[in-house]
N, CA, C and O atoms as a GROMACS GRO file, in nm:
protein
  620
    1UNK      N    1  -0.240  10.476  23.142
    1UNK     CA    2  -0.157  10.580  23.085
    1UNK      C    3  -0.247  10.678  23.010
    1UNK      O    4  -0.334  10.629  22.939
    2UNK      N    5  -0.236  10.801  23.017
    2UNK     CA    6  -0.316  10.899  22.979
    2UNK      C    7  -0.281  10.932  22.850
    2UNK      O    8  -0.165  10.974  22.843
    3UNK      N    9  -0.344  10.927  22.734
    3UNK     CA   10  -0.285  10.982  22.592
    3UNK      C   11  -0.211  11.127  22.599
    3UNK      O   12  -0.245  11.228  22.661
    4UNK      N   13  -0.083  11.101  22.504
    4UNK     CA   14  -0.062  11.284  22.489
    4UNK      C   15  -0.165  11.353  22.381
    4UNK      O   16  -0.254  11.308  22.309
    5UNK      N   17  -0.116  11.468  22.402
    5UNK     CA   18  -0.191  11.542  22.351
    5UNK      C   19  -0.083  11.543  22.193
    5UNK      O   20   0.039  11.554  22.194
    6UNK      N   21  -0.163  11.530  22.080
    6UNK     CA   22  -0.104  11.508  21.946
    6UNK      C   23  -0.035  11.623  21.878
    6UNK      O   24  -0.053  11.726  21.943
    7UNK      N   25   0.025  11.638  21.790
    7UNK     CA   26   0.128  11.764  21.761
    7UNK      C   27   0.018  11.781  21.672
    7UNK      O   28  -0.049  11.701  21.607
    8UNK      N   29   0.017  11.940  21.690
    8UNK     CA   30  -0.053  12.098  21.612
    8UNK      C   31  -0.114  12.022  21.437
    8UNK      O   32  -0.222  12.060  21.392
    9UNK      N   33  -0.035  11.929  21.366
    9UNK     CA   34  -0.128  11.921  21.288
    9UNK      C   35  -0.237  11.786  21.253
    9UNK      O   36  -0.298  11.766  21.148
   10UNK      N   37  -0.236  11.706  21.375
   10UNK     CA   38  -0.272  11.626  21.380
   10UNK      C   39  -0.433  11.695  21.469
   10UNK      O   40  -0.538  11.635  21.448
   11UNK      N   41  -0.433  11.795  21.544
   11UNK     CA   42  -0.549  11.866  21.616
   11UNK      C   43  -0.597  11.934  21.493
   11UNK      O   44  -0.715  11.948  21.459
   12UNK      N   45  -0.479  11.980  21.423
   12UNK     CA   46  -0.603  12.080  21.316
   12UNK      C   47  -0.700  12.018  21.227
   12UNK      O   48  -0.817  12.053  21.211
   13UNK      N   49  -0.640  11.926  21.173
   13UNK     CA   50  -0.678  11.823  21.101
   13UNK      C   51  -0.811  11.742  21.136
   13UNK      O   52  -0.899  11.714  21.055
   14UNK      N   53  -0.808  11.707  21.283
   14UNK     CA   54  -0.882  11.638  21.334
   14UNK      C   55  -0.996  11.712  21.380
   14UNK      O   56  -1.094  11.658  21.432
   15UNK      N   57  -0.986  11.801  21.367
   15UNK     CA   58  -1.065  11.966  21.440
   15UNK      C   59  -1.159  11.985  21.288
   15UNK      O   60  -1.279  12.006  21.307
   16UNK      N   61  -1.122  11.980  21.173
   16UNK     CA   62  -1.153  12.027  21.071
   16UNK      C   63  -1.290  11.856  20.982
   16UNK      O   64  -1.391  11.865  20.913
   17UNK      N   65  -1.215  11.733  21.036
   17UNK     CA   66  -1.298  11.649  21.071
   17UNK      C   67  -1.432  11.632  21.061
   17UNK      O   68  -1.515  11.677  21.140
   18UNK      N   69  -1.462  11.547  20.935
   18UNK     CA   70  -1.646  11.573  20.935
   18UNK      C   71  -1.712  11.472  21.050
   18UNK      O   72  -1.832  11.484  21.074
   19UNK      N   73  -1.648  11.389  21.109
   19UNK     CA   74  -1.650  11.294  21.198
   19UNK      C   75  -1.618  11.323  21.337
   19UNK      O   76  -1.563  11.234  21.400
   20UNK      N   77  -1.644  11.437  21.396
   20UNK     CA   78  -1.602  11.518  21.540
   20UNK      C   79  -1.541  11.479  21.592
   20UNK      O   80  -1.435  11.447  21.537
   21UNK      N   81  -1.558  11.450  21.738
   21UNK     CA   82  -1.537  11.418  21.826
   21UNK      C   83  -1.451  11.295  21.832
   21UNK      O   84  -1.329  11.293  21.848
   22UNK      N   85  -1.540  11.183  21.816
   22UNK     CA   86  -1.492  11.031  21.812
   22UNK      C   87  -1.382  11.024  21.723
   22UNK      O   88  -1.290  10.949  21.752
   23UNK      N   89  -1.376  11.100  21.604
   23UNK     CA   90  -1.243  11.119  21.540
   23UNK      C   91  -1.140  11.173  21.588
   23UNK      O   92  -1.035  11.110  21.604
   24UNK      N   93  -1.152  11.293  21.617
   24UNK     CA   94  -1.032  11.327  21.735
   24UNK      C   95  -0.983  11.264  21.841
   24UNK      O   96  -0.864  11.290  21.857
   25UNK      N   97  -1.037  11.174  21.938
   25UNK     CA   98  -1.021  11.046  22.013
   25UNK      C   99  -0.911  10.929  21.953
   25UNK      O  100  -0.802  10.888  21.992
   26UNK      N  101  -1.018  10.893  21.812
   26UNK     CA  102  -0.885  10.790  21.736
   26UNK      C  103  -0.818  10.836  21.697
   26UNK      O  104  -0.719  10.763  21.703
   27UNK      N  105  -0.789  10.948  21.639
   27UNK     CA  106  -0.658  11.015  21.586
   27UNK      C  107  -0.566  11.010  21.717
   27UNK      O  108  -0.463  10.945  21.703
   28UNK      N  109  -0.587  11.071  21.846
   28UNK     CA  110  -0.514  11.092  21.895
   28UNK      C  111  -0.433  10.945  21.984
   28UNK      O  112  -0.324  10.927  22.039
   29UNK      N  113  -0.544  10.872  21.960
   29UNK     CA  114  -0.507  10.730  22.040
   29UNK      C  115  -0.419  10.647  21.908
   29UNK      O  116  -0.331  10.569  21.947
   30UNK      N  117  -0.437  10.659  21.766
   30UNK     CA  118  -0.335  10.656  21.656
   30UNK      C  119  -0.189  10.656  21.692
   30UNK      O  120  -0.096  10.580  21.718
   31UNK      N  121  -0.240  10.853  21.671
   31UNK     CA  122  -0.077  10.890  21.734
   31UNK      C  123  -0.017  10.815  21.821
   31UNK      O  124   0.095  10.766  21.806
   32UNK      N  125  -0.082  10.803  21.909
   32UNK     CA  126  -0.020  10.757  22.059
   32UNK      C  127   0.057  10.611  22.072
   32UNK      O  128   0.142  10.577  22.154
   33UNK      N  129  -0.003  10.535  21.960
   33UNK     CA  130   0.072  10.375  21.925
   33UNK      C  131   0.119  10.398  21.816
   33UNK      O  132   0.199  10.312  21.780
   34UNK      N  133   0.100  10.496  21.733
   34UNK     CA  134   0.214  10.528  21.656
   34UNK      C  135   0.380  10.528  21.723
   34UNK      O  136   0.473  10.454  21.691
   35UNK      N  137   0.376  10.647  21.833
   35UNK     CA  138   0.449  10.662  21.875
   35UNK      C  139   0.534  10.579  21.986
   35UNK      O  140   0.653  10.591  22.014
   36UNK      N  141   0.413  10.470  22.055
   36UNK     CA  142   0.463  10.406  22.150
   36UNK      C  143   0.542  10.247  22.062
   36UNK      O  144   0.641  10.185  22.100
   37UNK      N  145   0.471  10.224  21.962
   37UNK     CA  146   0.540  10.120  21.795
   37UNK      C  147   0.659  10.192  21.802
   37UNK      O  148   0.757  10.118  21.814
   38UNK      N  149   0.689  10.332  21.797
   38UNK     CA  150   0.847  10.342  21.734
   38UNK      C  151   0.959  10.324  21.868
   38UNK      O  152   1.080  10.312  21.846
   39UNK      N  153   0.908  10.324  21.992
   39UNK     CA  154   0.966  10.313  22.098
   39UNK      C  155   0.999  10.169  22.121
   39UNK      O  156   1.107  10.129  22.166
   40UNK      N  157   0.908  10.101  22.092
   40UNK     CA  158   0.900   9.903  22.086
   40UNK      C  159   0.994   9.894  21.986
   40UNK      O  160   1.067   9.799  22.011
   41UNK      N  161   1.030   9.959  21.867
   41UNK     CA  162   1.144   9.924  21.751
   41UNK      C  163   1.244   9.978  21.771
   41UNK      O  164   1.335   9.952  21.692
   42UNK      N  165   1.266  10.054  21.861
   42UNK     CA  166   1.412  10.088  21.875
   42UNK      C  167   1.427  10.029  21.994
   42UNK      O  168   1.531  10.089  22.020
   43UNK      N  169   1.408   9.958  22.094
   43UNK     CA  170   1.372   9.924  22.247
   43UNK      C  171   1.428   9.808  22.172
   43UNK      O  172   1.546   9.801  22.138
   44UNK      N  173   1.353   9.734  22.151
   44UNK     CA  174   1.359   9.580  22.108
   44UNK      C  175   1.483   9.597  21.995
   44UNK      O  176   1.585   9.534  22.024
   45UNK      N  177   1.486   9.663  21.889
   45UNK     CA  178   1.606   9.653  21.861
   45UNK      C  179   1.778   9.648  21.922
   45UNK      O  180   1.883   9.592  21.889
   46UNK      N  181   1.735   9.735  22.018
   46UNK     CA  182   1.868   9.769  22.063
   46UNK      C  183   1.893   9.625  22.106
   46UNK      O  184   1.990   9.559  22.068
   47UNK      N  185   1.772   9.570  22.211
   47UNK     CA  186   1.831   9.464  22.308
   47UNK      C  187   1.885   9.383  22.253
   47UNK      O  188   1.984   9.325  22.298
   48UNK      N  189   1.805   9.347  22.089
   48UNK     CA  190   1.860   9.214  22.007
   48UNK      C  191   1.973   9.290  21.934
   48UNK      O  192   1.965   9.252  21.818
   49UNK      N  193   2.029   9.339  21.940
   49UNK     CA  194   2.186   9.380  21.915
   49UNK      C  195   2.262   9.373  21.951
   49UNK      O  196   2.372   9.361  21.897
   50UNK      N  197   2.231   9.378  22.065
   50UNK     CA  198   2.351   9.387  22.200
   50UNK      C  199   2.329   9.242  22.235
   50UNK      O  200   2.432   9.183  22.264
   51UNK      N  201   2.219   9.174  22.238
   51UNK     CA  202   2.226   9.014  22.245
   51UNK      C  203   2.303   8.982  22.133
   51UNK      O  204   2.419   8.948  22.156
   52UNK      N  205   2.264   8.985  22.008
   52UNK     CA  206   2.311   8.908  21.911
   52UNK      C  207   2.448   8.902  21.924
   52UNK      O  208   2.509   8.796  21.934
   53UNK      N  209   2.527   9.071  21.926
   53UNK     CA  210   2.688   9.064  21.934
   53UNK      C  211   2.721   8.991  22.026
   53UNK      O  212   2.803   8.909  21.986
   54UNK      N  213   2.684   8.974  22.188
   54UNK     CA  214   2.709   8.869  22.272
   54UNK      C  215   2.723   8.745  22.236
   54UNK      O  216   2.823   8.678  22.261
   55UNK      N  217   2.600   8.696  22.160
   55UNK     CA  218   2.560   8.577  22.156
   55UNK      C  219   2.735   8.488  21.989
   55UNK      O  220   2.779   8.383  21.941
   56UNK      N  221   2.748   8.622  21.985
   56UNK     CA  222   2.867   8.580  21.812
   56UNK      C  223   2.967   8.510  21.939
   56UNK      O  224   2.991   8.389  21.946
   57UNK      N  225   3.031   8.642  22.062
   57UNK     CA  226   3.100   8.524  22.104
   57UNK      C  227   3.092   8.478  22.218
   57UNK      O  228   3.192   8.446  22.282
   58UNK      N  229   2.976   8.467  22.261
   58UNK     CA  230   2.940   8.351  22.365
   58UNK      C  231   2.821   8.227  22.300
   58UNK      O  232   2.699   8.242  22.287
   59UNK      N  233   2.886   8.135  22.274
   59UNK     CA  234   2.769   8.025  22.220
   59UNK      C  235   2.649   7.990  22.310
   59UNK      O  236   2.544   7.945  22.265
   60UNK      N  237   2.677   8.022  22.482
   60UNK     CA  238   2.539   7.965  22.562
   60UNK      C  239   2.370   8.112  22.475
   60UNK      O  240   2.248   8.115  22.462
   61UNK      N  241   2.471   8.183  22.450
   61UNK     CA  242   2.341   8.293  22.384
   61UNK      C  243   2.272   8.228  22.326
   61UNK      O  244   2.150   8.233  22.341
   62UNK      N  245   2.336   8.142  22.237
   62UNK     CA  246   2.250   8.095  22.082
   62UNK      C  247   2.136   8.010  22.150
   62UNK      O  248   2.146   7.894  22.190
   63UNK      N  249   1.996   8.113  22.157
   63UNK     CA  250   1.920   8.032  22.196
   63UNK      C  251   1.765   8.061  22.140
   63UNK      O  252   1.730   8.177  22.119
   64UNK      N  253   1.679   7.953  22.117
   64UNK     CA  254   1.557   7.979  22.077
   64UNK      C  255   1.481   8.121  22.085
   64UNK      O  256   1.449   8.186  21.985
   65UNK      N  257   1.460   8.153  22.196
   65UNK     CA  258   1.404   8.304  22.250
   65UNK      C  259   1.471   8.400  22.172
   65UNK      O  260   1.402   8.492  22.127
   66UNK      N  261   1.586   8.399  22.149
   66UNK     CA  262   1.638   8.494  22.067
   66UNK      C  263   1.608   8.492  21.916
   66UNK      O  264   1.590   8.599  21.858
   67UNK      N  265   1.604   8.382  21.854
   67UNK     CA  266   1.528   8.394  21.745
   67UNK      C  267   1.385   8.421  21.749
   67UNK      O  268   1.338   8.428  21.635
   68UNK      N  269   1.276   8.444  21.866
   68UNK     CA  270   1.182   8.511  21.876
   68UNK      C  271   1.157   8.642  21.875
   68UNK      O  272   1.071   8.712  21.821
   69UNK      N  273   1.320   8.683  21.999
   69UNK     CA  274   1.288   8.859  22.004
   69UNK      C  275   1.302   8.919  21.893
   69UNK      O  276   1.238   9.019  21.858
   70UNK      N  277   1.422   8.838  21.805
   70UNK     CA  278   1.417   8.901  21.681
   70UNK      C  279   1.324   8.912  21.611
   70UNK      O  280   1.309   9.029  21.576
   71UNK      N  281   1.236   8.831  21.564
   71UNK     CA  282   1.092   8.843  21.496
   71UNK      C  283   0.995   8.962  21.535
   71UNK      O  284   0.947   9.049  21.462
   72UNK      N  285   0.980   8.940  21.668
   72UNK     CA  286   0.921   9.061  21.739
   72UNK      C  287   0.972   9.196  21.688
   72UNK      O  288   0.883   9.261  21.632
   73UNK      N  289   1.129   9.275  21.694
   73UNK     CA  290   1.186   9.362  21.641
   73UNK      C  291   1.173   9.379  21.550
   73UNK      O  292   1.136   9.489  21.511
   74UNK      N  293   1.198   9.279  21.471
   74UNK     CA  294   1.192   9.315  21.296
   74UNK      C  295   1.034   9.328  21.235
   74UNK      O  296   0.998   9.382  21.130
   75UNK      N  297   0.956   9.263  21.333
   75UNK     CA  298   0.784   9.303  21.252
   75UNK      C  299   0.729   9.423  21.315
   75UNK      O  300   0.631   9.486  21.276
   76UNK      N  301   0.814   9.451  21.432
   76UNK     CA  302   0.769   9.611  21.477
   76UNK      C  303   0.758   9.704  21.355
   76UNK      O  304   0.667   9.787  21.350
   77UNK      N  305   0.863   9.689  21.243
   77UNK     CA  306   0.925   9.822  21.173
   77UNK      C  307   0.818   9.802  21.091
   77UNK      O  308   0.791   9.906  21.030
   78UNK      N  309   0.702   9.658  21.049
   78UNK     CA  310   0.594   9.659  20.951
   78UNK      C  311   0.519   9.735  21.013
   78UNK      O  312   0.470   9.828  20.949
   79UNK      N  313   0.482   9.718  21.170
   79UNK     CA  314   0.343   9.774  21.239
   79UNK      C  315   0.338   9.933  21.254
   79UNK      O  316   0.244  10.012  21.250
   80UNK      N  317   0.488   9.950  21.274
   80UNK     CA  318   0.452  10.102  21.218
   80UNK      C  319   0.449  10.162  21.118
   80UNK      O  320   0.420  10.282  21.113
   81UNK      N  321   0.476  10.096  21.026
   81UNK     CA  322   0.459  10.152  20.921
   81UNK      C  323   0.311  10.121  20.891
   81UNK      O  324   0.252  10.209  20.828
   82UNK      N  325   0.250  10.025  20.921
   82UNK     CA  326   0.106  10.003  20.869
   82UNK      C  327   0.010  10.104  20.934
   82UNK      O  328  -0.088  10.154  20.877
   83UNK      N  329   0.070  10.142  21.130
   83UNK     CA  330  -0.015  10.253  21.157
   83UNK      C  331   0.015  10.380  21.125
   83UNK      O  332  -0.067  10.465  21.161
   84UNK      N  333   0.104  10.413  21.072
   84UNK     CA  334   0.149  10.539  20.982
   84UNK      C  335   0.082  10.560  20.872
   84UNK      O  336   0.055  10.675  20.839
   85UNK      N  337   0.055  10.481  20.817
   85UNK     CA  338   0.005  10.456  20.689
   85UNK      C  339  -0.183  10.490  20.684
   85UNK      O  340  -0.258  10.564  20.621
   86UNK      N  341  -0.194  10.395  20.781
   86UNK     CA  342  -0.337  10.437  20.822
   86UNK      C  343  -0.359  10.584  20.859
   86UNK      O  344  -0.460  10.644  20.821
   87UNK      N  345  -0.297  10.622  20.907
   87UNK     CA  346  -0.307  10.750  20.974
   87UNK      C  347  -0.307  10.856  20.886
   87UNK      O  348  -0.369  10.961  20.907
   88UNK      N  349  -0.223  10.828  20.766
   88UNK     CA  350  -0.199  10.961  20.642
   88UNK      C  351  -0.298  10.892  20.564
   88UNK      O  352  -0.333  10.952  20.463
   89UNK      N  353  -0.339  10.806  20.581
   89UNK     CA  354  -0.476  10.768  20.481
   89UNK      C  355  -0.577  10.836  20.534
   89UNK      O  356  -0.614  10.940  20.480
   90UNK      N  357  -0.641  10.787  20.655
   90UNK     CA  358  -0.749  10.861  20.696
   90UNK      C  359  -0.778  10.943  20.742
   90UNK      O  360  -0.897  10.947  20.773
   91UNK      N  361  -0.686  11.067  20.782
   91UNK     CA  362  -0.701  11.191  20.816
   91UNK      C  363  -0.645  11.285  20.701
   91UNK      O  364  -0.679  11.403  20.704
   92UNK      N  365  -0.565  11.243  20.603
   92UNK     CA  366  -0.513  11.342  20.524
   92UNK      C  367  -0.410  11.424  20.601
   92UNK      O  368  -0.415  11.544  20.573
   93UNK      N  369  -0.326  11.393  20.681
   93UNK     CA  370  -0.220  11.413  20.765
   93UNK      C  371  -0.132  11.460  20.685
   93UNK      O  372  -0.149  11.414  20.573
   94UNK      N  373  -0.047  11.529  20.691
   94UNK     CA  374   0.114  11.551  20.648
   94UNK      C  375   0.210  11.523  20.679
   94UNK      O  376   0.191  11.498  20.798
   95UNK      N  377   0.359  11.497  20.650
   95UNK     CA  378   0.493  11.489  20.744
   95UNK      C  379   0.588  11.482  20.636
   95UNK      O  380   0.572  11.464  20.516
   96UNK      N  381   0.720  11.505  20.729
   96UNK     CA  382   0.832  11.546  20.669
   96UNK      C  383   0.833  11.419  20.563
   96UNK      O  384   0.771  11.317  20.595
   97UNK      N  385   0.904  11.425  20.434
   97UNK     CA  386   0.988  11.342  20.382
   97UNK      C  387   1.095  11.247  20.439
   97UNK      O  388   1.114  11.125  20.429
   98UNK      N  389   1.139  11.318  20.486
   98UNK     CA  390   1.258  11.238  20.554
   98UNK      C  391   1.215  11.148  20.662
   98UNK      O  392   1.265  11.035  20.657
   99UNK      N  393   1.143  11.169  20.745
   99UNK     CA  394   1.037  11.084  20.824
   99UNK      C  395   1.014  10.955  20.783
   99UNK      O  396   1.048  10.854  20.845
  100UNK      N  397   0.934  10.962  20.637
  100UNK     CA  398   0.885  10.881  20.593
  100UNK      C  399   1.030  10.770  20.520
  100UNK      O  400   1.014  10.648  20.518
  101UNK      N  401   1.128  10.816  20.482
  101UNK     CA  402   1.245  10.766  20.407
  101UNK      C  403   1.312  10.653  20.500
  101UNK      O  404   1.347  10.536  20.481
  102UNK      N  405   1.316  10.752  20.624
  102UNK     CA  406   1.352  10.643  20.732
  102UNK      C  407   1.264  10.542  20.776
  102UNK      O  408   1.302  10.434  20.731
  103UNK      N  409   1.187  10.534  20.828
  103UNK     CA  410   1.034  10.444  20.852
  103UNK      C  411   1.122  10.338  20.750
  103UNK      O  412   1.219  10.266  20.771
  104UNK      N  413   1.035  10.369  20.623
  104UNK     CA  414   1.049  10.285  20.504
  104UNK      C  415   1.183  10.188  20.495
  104UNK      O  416   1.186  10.067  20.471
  105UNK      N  417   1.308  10.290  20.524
  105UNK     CA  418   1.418  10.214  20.509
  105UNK      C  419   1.414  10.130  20.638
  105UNK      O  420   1.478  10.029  20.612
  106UNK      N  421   1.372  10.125  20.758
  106UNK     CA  422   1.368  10.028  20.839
  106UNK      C  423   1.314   9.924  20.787
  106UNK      O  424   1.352   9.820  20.842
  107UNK      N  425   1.241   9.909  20.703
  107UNK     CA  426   1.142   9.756  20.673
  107UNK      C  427   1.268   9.717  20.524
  107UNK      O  428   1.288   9.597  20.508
  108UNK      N  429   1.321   9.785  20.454
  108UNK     CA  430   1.432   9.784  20.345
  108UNK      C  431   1.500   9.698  20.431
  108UNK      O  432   1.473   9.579  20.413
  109UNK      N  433   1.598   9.728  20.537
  109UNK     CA  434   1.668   9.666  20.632
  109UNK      C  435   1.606   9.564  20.685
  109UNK      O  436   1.660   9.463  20.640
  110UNK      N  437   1.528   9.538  20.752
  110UNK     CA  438   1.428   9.349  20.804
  110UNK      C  439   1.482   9.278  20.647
  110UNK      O  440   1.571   9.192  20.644
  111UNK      N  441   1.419   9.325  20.531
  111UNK     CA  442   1.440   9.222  20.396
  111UNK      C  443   1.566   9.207  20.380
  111UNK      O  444   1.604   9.093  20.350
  112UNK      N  445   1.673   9.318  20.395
  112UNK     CA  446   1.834   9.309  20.362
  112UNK      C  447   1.881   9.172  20.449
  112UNK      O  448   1.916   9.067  20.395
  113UNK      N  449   1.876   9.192  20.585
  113UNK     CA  450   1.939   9.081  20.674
  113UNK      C  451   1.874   9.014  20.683
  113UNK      O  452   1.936   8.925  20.743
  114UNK      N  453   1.703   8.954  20.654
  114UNK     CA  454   1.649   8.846  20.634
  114UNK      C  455   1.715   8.791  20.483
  114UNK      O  456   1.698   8.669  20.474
  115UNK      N  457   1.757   8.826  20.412
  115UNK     CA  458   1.768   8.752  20.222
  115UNK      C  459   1.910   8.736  20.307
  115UNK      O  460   1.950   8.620  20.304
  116UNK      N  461   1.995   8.830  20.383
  116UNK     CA  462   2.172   8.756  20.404
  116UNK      C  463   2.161   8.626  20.494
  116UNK      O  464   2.240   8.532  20.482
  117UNK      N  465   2.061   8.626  20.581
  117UNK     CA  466   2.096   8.550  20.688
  117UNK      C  467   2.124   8.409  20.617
  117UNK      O  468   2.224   8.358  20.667
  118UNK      N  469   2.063   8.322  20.506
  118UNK     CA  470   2.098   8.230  20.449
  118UNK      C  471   2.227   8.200  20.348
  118UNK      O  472   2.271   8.105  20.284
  119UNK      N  473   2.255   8.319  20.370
  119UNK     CA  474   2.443   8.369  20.240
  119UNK      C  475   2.502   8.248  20.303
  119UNK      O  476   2.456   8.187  20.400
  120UNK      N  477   2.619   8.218  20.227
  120UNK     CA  478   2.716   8.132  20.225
  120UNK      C  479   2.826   8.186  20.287
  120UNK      O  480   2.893   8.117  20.364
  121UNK      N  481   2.852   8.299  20.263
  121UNK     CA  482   2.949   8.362  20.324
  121UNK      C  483   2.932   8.442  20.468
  121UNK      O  484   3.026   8.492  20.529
  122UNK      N  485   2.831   8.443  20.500
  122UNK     CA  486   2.791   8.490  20.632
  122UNK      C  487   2.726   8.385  20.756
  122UNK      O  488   2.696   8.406  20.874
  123UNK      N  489   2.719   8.266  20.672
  123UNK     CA  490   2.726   8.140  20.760
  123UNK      C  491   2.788   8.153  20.914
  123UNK      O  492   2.743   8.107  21.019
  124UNK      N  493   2.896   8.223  20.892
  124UNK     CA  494   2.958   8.140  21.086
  124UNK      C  495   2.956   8.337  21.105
  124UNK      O  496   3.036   8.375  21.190
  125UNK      N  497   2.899   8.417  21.056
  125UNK     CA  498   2.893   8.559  21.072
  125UNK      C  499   2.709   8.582  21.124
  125UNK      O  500   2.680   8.701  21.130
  126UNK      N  501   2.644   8.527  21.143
  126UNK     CA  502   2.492   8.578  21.111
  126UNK      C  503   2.485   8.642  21.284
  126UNK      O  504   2.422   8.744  21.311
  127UNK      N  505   2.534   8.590  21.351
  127UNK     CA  506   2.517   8.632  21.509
  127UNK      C  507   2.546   8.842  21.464
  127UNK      O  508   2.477   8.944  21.471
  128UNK      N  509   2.659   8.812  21.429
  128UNK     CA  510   2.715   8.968  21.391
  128UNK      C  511   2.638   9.014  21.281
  128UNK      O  512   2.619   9.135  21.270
  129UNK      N  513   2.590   8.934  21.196
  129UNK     CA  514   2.504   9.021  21.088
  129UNK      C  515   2.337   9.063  21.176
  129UNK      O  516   2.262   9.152  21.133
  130UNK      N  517   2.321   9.020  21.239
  130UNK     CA  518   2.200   9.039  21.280
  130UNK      C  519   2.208   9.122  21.405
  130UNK      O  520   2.103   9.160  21.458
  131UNK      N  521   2.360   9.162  21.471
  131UNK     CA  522   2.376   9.232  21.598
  131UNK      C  523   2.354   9.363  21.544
  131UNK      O  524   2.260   9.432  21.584
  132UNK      N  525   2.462   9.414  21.427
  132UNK     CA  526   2.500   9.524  21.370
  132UNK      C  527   2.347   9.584  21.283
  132UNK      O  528   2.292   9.694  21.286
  133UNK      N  529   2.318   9.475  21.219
  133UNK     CA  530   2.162   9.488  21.160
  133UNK      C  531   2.042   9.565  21.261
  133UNK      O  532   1.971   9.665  21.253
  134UNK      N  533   2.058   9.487  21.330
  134UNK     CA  534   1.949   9.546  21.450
  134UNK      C  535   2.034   9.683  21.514
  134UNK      O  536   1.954   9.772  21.538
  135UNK      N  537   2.111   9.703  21.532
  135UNK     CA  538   2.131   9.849  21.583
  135UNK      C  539   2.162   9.926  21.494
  135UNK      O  540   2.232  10.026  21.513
  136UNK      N  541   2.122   9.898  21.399
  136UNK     CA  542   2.141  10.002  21.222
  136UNK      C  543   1.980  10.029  21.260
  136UNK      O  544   1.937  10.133  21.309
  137UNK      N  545   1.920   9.939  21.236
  137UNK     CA  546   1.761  10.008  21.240
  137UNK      C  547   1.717  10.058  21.362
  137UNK      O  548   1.607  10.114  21.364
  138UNK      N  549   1.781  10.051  21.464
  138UNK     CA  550   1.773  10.144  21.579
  138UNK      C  551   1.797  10.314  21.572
  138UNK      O  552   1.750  10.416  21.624
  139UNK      N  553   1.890  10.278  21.484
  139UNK     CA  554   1.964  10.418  21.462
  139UNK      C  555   1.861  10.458  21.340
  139UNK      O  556   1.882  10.570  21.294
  140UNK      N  557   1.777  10.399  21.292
  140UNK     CA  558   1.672  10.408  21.148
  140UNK      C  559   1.592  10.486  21.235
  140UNK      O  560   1.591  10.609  21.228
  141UNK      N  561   1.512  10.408  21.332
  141UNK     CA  562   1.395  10.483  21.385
  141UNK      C  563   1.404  10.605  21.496
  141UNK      O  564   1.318  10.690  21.519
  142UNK      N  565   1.535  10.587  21.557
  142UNK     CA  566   1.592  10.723  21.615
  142UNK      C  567   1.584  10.788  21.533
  142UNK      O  568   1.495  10.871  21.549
  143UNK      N  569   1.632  10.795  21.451
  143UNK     CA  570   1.650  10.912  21.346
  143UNK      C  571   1.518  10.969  21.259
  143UNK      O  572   1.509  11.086  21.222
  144UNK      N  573   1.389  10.837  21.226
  144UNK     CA  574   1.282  10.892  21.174
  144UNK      C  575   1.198  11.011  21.306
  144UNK      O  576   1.132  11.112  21.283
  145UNK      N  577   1.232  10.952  21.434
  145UNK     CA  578   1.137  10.978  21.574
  145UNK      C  579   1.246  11.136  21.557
  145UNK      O  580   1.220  11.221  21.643
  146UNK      N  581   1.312  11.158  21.499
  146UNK     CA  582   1.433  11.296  21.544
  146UNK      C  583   1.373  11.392  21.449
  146UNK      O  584   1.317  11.494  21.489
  147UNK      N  585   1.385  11.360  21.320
  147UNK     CA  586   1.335  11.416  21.178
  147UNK      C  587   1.178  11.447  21.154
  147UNK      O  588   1.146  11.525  21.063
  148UNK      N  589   1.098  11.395  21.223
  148UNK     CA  590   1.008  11.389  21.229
  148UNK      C  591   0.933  11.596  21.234
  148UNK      O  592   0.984  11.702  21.271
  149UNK      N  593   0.803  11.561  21.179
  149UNK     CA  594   0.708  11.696  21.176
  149UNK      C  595   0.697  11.748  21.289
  149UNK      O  596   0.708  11.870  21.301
  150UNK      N  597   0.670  11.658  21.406
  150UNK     CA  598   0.640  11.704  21.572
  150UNK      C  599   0.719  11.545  21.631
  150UNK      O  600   0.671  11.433  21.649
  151UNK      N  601   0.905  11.617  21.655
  151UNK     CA  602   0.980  11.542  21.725
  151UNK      C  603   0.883  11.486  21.859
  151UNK      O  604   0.808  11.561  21.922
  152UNK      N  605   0.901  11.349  21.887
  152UNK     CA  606   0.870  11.307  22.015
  152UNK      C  607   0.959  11.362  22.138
  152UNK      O  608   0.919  11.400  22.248
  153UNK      N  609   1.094  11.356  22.086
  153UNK     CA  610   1.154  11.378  22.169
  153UNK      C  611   1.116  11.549  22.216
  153UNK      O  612   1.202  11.627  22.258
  154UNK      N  613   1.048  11.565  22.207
  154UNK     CA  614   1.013  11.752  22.286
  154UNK      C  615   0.882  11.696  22.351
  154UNK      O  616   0.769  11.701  22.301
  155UNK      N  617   0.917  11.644  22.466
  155UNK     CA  618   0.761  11.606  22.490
  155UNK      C  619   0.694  11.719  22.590
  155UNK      O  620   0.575  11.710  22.621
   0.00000   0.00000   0.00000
């Protein structure tokens, strides 16, 4: 797969670079799992949503693997945030606020329905707390990937 080419301030930035070349390379290969991380968290979210609500009322769902994909989904929302993070660290990057609000509130959400899943009252509910959960943070990182400085979606 061929890298894209990175949005206008991620080139200027990288252009301006006391580290040339080879910096512009990782920046842009950054971006590029930046962006392909937020596609794995809404991807993987969705599926474990639409599993989980299945799985509330079909019991053959309730199955090991599914408590894996979930793990997988829910540590996506750390990895991008950790390569986001890297990225406004070491280039001195910019981006919207709101960008960042959402990101953030995706990993807010992993801790919310990880601290419920053991509630007392959500005991014979967790299939549905974790369906609705996971397509809330779907709709988290749609919305950071929408809001965003240089939308993905204009590719």
């Amino acid at each position: 797969m061929r890298p894209r080419s990175p949005p206008f301030w991620v080139a200027a930035n990288a252009a301006r670079s006391e580290h040339g070349e080879r910096s512009d390379r990782l920046t842009v290969a950054l971006y590029d799992f930046h962006r392909q991380l937020a596609w794995l968290l809404i991807a993987s979210n969705a599926a474990v949503g639409v599993w989980s609500l299945a799985a509330h009322w079909v019991p053959r769902l309730r199955v090991r693997p599914f408590w894996w994909a979930v793990t997988v989904a829910q540590l996506s929302a750390f990895a991008i945030a950790i390569v986001g993070v890297l990225m406004l660290d070491r280039y001195g990057l910019e981006l919207d606020q709101f960008h960042a609000l959402y990101g953030f509130s995706c990993i807010v959400a992993v801790g919310i329905l990880y601290s419920y899943r053991g509630s007392p009252f959500v005991k014979d509910k967790v299939y549905l707390l974790y369906g609705f959960g996971s397509l809330f943070i779907m709709g988290l990182g749609l919305r950071a990937m929408y809001i965003g400085t240089h939308s993905p979606f204009a590719l």
